[in-house]
BAVEXDO-864431 format. One record per residue (C-alpha): residue in one letter; x, y, z. Coordinates in steps of 0.001 Angstrom, whole numbers, padded with zeros to 6 digits, always signed. Example, Ala and Ser with C-alpha at 12.3 -4.5 7.8 and 13.67 -1.06 7.14 Angstrom:
A+012300-004500+007800;S+013670-001060+007140;
This chain:
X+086679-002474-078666;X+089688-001848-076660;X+090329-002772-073157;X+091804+000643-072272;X+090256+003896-073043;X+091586+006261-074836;X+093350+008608-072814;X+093935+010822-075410;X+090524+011574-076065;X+089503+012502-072429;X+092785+014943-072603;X+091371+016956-075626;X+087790+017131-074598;X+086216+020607-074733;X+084461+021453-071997;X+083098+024272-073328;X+080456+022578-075588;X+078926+020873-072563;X+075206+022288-071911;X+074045+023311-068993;X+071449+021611-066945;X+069381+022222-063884;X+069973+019615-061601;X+066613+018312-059259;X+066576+016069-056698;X+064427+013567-056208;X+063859+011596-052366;X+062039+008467-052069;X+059377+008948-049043;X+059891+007783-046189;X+059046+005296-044069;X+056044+006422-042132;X+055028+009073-045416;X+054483+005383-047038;X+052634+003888-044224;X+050347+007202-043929;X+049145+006541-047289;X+048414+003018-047121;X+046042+003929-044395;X+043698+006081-046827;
């Protein structure tokens, strides 16, 4: 393995076969949604 990448290969990536995704985002609860729930 090299210690550099190769540049080259970056340069004559196609984009083009790159699928596309949905992106979701996930949040961690917060603070008093956590200490609600330890009260049940």
């Amino acid at each position: 393995m090299a210690d550099k990448p190769d540049m080259g290969e970056i340069a004559s990536f196609n984009k083009a076969k790159l699928k596309e995704t949905e992106t979701r985002e996930n949040t961690l609860p917060t603070k008093e949604t956590i200490e609600q729930s330890e009260i049940s």
